[in-house]
C-alpha positions in Angstrom: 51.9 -6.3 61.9 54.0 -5.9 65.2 52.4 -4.5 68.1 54.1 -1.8 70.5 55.6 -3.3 73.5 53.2 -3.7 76.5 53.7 -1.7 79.4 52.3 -4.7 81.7 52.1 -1.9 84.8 52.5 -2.3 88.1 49.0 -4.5 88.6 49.3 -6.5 85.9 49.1 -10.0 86.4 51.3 -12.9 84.6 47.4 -14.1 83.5 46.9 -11.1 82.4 49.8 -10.5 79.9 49.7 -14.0 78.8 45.8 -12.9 77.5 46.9 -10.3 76.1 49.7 -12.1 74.4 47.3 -14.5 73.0 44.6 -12.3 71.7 47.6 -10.1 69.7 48.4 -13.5 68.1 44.5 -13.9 66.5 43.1 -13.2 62.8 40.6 -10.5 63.3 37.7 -13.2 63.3 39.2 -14.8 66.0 39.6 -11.7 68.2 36.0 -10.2 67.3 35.3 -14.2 68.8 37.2 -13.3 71.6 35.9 -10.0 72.5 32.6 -11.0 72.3 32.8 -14.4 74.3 34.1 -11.9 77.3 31.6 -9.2 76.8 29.1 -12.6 77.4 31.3 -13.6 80.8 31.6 -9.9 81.5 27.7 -9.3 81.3 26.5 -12.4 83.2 29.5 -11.0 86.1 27.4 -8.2 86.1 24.2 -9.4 86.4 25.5 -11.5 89.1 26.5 -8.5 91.4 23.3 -6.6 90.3 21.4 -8.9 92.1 18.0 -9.9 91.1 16.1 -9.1 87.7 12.3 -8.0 87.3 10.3 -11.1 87.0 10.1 -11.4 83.1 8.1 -14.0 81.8 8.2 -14.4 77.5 11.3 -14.8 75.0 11.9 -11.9 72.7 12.5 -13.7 69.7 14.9 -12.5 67.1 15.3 -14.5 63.6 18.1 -16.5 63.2 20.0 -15.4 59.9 20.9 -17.5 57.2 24.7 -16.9 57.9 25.9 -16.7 61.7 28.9 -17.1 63.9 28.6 -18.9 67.4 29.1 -16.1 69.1 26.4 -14.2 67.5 24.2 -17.2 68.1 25.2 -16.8 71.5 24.2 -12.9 71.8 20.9 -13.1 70.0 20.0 -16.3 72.1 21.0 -14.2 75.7 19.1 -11.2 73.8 15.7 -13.7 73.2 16.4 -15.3 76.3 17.3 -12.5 78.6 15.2 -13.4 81.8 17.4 -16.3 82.0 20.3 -16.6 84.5 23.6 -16.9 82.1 25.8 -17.9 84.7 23.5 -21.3 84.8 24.1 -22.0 81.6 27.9 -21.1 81.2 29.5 -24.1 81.6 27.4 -25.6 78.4 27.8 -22.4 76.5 31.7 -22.8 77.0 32.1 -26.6 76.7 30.1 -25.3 73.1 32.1 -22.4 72.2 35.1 -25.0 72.7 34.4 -27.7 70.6 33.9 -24.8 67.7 37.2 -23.1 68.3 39.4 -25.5 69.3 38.1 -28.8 68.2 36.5 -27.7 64.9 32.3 -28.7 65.3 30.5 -27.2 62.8 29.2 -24.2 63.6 25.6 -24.8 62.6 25.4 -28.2 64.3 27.1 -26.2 67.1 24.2 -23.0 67.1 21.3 -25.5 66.7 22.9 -27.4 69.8 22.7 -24.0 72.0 19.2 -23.1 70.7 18.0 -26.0 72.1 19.8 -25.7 75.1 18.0 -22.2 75.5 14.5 -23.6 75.0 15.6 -26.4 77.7 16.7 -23.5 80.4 13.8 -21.0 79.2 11.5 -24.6 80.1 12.8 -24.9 83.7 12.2 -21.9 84.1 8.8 -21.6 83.2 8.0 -24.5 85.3 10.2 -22.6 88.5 7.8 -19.6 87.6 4.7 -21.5 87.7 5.8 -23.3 91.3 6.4 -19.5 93.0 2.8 -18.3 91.2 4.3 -16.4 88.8 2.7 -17.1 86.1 
């Protein structure tokens, strides 16, 4: 289905209609992949001009379901895991959410990869809790 023509305006930048561009281009899947992997870079933005979180100290931990996208791997892990800094653990949640989309890993092999890299973080910092007496 063709989409009205964008009125870029005058702050629009050439990144930002080239995004746009992109995402009209996706299968619904694909955006709903999309929207969520920026509401994840969007949030841990946030957090980082929030400044610091209550000290928080045990996982929430929500069931994995028999049938789940990376992305929703991603939001129930950052739900579990929400005392954790994001931002530290971007770069391996992207380099993940890559090799899914664009290289074609196996999604499972990809969710059970990012679990354990949440236990690994959630780890540290128990261990950065216990050195400050938080524990």
């Amino acid at each position: 289905m063709p989409h009205p023509p964008f009125n870029a305006g005058a702050g629009s930048s050439p990144e930002e209609r080239e995004l746009l561009r992109l995402y009209r281009e996706l299968n619904g899947q694909d955006k709903a992949s999309l929207r969520a992997f920026a509401a994840f870079l969007h949030q841990r933005f946030q957090e980082e001009l929030g400044g610091a979180e209550p000290v928080r100290h045990e996982p929430r931990p929500i069931p994995r379901p028999e049938e789940e996208t990376v992305v929703g791997a991603i939001k129930r892990l950052s739900e579990s895991f929400y005392m954790l800094d994001r931002s530290q653990m971007l770069h391996e949640t992207s380099g993940l959410m890559t090799e899914h989309l664009l290289q074609g890993r196996d999604a499972m092999d990809v969710i059970d990869e990012l679990e354990a890299m949440f236990q690994r973080h959630f780890a540290n910092y128990q261990g950065q809790a216990k050195d400050q007496g938080r524990d």
